[in-house]
C-alpha positions in Angstrom: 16.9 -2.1 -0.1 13.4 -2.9 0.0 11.5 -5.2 -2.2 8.0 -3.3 -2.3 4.6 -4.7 -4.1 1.9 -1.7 -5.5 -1.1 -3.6 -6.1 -3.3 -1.8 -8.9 -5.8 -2.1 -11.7 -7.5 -0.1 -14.5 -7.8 3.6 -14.0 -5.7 3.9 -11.4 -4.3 7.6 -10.8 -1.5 7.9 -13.3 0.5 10.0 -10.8 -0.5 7.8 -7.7 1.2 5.0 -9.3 3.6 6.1 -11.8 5.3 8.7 -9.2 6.1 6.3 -6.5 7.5 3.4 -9.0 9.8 5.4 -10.5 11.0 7.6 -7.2 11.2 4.3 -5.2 13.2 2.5 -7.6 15.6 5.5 -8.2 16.4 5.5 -4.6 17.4 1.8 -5.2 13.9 -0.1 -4.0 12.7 -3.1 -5.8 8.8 -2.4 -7.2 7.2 -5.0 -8.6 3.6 -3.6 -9.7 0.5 -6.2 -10.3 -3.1 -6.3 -11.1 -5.7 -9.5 -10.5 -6.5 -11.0 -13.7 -3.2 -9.7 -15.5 0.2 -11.1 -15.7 3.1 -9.2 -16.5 4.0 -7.5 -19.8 -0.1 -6.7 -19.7 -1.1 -2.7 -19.4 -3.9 -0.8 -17.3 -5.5 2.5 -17.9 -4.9 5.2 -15.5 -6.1 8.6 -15.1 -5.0 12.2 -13.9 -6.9 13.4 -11.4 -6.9 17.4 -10.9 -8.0 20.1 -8.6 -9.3 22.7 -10.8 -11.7 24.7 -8.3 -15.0 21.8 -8.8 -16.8 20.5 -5.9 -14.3 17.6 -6.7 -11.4 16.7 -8.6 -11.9 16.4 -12.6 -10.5 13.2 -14.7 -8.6 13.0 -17.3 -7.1 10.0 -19.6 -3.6 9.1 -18.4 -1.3 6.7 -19.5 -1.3 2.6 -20.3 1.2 1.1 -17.9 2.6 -1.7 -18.2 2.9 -4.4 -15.1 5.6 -5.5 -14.2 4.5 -8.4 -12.1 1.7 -10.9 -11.3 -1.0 -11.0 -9.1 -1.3 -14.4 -9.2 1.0 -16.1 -6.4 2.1 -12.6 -4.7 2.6 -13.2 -1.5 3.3 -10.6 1.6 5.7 -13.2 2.8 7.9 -12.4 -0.3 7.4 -8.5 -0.2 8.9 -6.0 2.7 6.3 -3.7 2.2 3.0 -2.5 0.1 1.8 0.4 -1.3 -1.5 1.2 -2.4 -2.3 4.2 -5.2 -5.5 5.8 -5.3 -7.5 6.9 -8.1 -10.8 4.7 -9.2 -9.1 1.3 -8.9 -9.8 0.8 -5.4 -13.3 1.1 -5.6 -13.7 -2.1 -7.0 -10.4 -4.0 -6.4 -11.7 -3.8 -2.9 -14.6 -6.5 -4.0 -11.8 -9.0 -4.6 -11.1 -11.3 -1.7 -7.3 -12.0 -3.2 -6.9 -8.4 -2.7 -8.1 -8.1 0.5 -6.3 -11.0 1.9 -3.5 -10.0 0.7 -3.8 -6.6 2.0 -4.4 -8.0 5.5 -1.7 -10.6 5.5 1.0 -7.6 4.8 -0.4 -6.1 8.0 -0.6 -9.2 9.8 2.6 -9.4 8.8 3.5 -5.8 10.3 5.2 -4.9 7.0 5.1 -1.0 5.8 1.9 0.0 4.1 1.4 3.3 2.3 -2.0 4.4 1.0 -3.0 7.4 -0.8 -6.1 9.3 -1.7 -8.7 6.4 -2.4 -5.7 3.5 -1.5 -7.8 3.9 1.8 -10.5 1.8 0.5 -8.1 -1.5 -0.1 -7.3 -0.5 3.9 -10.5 -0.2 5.7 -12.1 -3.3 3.2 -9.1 -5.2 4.8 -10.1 -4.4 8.5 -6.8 -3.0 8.8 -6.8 0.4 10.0 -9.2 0.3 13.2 -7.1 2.4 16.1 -5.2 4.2 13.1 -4.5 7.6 12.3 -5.4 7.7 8.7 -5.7 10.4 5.9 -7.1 9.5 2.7 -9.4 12.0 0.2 -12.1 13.4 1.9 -14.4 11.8 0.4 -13.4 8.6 2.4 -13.6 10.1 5.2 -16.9 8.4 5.9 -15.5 4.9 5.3 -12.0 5.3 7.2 -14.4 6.5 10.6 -16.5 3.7 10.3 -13.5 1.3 9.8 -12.4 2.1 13.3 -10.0 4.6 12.5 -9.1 8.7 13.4 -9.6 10.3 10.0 -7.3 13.0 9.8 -8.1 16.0 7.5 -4.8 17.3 6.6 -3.4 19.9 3.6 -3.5 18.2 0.6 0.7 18.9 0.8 1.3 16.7 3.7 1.0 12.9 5.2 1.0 11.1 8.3 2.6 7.8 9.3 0.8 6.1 12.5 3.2 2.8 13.5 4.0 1.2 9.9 1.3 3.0 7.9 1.6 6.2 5.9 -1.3 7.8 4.2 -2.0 11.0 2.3 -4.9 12.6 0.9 -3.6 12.7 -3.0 -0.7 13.3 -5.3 0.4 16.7 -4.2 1.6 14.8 -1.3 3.9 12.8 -2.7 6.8 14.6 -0.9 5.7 14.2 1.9 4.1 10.9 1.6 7.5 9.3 -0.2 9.5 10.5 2.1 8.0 8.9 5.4 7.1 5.6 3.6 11.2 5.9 2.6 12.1 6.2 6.1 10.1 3.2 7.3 11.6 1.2 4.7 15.3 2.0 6.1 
């Protein structure tokens, strides 16, 4: 089975992240989960993100979860694939150069990728997506079009997988999203 690296940091969508570790590992997938400036054993914040009928989602306080690996020293080399949860995180993990390299050396690498919601930032900062198909929320639709990429405004339900990346506009995709980032990794 796969041995797959999420990369993530404080406030972080609690379903974004918590979802796929658990599901991945259950189908017998190695997830190691890390955050710059944290080792292992340390916790982030993350936060629930809902779709209650606003002009955007509303946040909530989710849960402290506790990493399971450490940025320092991750390599793509020793991963087969990434994944990359949404929620607030991105928007500044994506000023980290450690982060950005190491999302472009996992495409470099043409290893799986999976992005969610705003997981699309760590993508287009990365210069990785130009020529893609991508779906991320809407509101990076701006930033995914001038990355290079097709934005693709799809149901909230569903995801799309372009070559080895597979992204999905937020957590009520999950099935969907899972399941093609699953069949990449077999």
């Amino acid at each position: 089975m796969a041995n797959i690296l999420i990369i993530a940091g404080d406030f972080v969508e609690d379903y974004e992240l918590m979802v796929p570790f658990q599901a991945l590992q259950m189908v017998g997938h190695s997830v190691t989960v890390v955050c710059p400036d944290k080792v292992a054993g340390q916790t982030i914040k993350t936060a629930i993100h809902d779709f209650e009928g606003d002009q955007t989602y509303t946040e909530k306080p989710g849960h402290l979860f506790a990493l399971n690996g450490n940025f320092a020293g991750a390599n793509a080399s020793d991963f087969d694939a990434l994944l990359l949860p949404g929620g607030r995180a991105p928007e500044y993990l994506r000023l980290n150069p450690a982060v950005i390299a190491l999302v472009a050396d996992f495409s470099a690498q043409d290893k799986p990728i999976a992005a969610i919601c705003h997981g699309a930032q760590l993508l287009t900062a990365a210069d990785v997506v130009r020529g893609k198909k991508v779906s991320a929320y809407p509101a990076c639709a701006p930033e995914v079009k001038q990355a290079g990429a097709e934005y693709c405004d799809i149901e909230v339900t569903a995801a799309i997988t372009d070559g080895k990346l597979v992204t999905a506009p937020a957590w009520p995709a999950h099935p969907a999203w899972l399941a093609q980032f699953n069949k990449l990794l077999n």
